[in-house]
N, C-alpha and C positions, 0 to 999 in steps of 0.2 A: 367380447367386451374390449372397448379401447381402453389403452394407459393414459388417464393423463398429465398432462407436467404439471406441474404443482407450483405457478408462479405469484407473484404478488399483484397479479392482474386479478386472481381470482379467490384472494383472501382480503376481507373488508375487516379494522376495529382493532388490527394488532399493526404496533408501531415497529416492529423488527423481525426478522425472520432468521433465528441460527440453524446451521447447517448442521444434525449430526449425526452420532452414526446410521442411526437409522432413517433419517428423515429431516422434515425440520420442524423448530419448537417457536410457535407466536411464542412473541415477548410483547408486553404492554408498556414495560421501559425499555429505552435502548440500551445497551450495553454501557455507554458513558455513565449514565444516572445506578447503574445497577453495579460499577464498581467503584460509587461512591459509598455503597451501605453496605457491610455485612451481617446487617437484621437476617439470619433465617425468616423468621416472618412474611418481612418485603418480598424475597425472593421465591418464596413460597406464593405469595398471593399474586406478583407480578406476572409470574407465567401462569398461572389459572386462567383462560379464556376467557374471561366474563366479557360477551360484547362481540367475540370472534365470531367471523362466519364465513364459510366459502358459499363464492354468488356467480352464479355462469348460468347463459343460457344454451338451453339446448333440447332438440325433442325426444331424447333420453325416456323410456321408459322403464329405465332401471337406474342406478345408481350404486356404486362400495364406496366404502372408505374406508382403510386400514389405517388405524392409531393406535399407539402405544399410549394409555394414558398411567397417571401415579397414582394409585389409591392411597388413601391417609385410613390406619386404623388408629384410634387412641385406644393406651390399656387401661380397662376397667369402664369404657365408656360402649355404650352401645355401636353396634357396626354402622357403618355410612353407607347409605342408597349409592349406587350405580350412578356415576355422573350420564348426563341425559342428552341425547344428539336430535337436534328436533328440524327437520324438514318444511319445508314454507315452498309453497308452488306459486306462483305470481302473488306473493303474499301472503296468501292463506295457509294454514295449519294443514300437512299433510302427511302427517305421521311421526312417529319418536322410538327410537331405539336406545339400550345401554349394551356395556360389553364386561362378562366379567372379568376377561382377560387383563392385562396390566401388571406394572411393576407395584409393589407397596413401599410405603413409607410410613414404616409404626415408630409411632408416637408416645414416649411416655410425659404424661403431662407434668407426675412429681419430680421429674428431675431433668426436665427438658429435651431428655435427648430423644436421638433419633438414628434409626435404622434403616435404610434403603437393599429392596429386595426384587431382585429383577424378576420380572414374567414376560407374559409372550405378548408379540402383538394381535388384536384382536379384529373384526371386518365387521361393520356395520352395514346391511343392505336396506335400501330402499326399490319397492318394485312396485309395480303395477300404477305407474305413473302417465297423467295421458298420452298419447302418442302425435301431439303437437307441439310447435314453440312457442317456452315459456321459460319463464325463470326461475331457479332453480334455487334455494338456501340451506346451507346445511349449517347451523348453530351448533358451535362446540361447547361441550359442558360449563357451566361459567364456573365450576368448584373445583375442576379436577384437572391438574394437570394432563394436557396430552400432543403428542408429538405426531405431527400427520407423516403415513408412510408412503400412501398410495390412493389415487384417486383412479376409479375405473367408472365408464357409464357405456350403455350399448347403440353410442351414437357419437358424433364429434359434439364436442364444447367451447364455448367461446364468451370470454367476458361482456360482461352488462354495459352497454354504454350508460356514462353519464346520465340519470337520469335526471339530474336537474337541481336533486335535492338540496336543504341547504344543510351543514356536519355539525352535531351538535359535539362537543367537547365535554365530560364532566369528569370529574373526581370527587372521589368521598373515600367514605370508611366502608367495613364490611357491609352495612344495609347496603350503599351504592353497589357493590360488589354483586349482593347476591345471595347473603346467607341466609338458608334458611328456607329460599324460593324453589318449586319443584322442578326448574327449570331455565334452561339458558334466555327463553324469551318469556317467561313472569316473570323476571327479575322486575323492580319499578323502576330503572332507567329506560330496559330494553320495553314497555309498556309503555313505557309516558314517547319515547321516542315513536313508536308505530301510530297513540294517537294523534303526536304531532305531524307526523310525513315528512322525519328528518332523518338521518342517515348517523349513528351516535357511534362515537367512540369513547369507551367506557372504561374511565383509569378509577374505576370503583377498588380501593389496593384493600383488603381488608386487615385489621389491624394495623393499617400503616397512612392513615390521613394525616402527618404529623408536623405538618407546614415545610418540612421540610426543601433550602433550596434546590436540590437536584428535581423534583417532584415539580414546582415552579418554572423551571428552567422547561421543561419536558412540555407544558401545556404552554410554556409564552412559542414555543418552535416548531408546536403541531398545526399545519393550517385548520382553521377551523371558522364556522361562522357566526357560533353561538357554545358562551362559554357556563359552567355553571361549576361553582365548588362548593360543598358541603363540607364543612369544616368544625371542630370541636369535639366529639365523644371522645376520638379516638387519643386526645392531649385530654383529657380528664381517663382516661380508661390506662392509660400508662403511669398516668401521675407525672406527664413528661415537665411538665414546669408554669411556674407562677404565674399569678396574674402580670405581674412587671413584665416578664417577659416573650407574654402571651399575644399583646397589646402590638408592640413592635412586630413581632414575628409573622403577624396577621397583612401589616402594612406591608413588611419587606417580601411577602407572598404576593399580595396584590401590585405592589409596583414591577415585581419581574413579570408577573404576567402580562400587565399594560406596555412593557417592555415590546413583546411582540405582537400585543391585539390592542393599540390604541384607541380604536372607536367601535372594536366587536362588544355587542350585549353582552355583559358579567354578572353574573346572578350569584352573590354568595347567600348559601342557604345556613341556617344553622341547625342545630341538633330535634332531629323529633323529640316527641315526650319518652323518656327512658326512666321512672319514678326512682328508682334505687338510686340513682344519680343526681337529680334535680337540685336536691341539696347536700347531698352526699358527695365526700371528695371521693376520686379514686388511691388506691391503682383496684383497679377489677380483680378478682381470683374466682378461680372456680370455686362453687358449693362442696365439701368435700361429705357433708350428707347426700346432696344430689347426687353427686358420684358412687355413694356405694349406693345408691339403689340402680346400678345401673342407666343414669338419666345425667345430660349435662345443664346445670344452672349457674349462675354467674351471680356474684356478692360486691358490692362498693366495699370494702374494707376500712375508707378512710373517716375521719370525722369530721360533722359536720361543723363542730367550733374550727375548725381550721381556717374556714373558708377565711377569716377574719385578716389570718396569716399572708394570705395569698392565693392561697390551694384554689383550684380551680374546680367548680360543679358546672352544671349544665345551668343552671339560673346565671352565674356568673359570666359564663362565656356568650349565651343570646345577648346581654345588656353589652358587653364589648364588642360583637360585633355589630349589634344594633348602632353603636355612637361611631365606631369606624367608618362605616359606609354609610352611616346618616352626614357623617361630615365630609368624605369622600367625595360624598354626590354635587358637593354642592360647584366642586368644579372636573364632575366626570360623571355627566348625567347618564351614559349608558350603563351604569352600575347602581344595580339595585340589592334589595336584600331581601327575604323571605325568611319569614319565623318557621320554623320546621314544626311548629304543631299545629301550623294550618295544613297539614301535611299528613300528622298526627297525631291527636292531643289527648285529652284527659275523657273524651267521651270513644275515640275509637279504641284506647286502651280497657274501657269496659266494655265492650264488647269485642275487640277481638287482643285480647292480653297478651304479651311477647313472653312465647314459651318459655323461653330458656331465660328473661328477665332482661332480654340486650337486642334481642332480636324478631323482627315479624315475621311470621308463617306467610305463605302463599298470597290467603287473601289478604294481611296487611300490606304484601308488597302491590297487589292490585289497589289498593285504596290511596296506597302512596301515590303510584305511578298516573291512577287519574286524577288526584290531585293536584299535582306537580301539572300534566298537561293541561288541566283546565284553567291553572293561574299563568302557568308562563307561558304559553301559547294563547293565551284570550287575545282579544282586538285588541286590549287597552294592557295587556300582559309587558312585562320583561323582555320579552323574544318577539314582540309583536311586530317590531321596526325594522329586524332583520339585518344583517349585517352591514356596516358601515358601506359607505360607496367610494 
């Protein structure tokens, strides 16, 4: 087996690469944007993979990959599936591996803390691969922290040229991210990108879409040719702040990013159907029945006479950013908007209901992900015009 170097030639989807002891760890923010927040949360979600993949070709009939990833246990909540390493041979599905090895980081959700518990590093094999050249994908878990140590295959490797494609750019909240999807490519970004034929990088942060300027700063300075943000659960889901406040915060997002993508397509999307919310203010909390039956569920705590106050629901936030970019457009036509329950509304919640009350299972993120490609990738779509000249 040859060793091989593990450069940023042959890691797509991650914005920074740290050095550390054992390896090194994608980051989806750079280090500047990530010593702006000390959210646990962010930092948490930031380095989770979602989007990441090493892409080389080579006629490789085997493949290792040594990673150290972080498992999260919460107490009192059911165990977490084995984050999922999924292989693509000139695009196609060609196998999936988990590892149980790894460090933890148990969770307690009543009193937030948290424990970090070293383990070993673990080797993921893929084999019996054809014995011609092709190109190679290995997708890193999009839920699980993990630190790459060692890349081994039984032949040399060598980065993908340029294939041509154009980079779609998006952010959101945990759906963009991933929760929930059995896998780094169902997620419905990494979906809706494959049926576009775009190449995505996926600042899906979960828990942490909160307009924040560092977060903006990060998407106006990444090249990209095609931008999308998914904005509002996660500013109803903290209860981070008013509609007064909500309003501006929205603008001052959108002008840093036109800051750096002045005539790139800008697609903000707003919240799919999440009913508990709709008119319910936040902050979110877990179910603490759910909980003891061993199962996690999520509760809107807030009322809905508030809204009157300020407080911000999911009805509230589509109507503001509907009049934002409805006015927006009117002198920055390459920014559109998309209601997110054309996405997923009131008839795909009876039929496929968000388990935990916040989030869609596998096939909701398949019905997203072709959703999303069918409207903004159509002839007459958002993304149809392709980046500015």
């Amino acid at each position: 087996m040859h060793t091989i170097a593990l450069t940023t030639g042959l890691i797509r989807g991650a914005l920074e690469l740290e050095r550390t002891a054992r390896g090194l760890l994608p980051h989806r923010l750079p280090a500047r944007a990530r010593a702006q927040c000390a959210d646990p949360q962010l930092a948490l979600a930031e380095s989770q993979p979602s989007g990441v993949r090493l892409v080389f070709r080579t006629r490789a009939t085997a493949v290792e990959l040594d990673t150290l990833p972080t498992k999260r246990v919460y107490t009192g909540a059911p165990p977490r599936p084995d984050g999922v390493y999924e292989l693509l041979v000139d695009g196609r599905p060609a196998g999936s591996a988990s590892l149980a090895e790894g460090d933890t980081l148990a969770i307690d959700l009543a009193t937030g803390s948290a424990e970090h518990r070293p383990g070993p590093v673990g080797t993921v094999r893929f084999t019996g691969l054809p014995d011609t050249v092709k190109d190679v994908e290995i997708w890193l878990p999009h839920n699980e922290t993990t630190e790459l140590v060692a890349l081994r295959a039984d032949a040399p490797v060598e980065p993908v040229p340029d294939r041509g494609r154009l980079v779609w750019l998006h952010h959101g909240s945990s759906i963009s991210h991933g929760s929930d999807a059995a896998s780094p490519t169902t997620t419905w970004p990494a979906l809706a990108a494959s049926l576009g034929g775009v190449e995505l990088i996926n600042l899906g942060l979960g828990g942490s879409a909160l307009l924040d300027p560092f977060t903006a700063r990060v998407l106006r300075d990444t090249p990209a040719d095609l931008i999308s943000v998914k904005l509002g659960i996660n500013v109803v889901n903290t209860d981070l702040m008013r509609l007064r406040a909500f309003g501006p915060a929205v603008h001052g997002f959108l002008d840093t990013v036109r800051e750096g993508h002045p005539g790139t397509p800008l697609l903000v999307v707003s919240p799919v159907l999440c009913p508990m919310h709709e008119a319910t203010p936040g902050p979110t909390a877990m179910d603490p029945a759910a909980l003891g039956e061993g199962r996690l569920r999520y509760r809107a705590t807030g009322d809905p006479a508030e809204r009157a106050a300020g407080k911000l629901t999911l009805e509230a936030v589509r109507e503001e950013l509907a009049r934002i970019v409805r006015e927006r457009a009117a002198e920055d036509p390459r920014l559109h908007y998309l209601d997110g329950r054309e996405l997923y509304g009131e008839a795909d919640f009876a039929e496929l209901p968000l388990p935990d009350g916040l989030h869609p299972d596998t096939a909701g993120h398949r019905r997203i992900g072709e959703r999303f490609a069918a409207l903004a990738f159509a002839p007459d779509g958002p993304f149809a015009a392709g980046p500015a000249a």
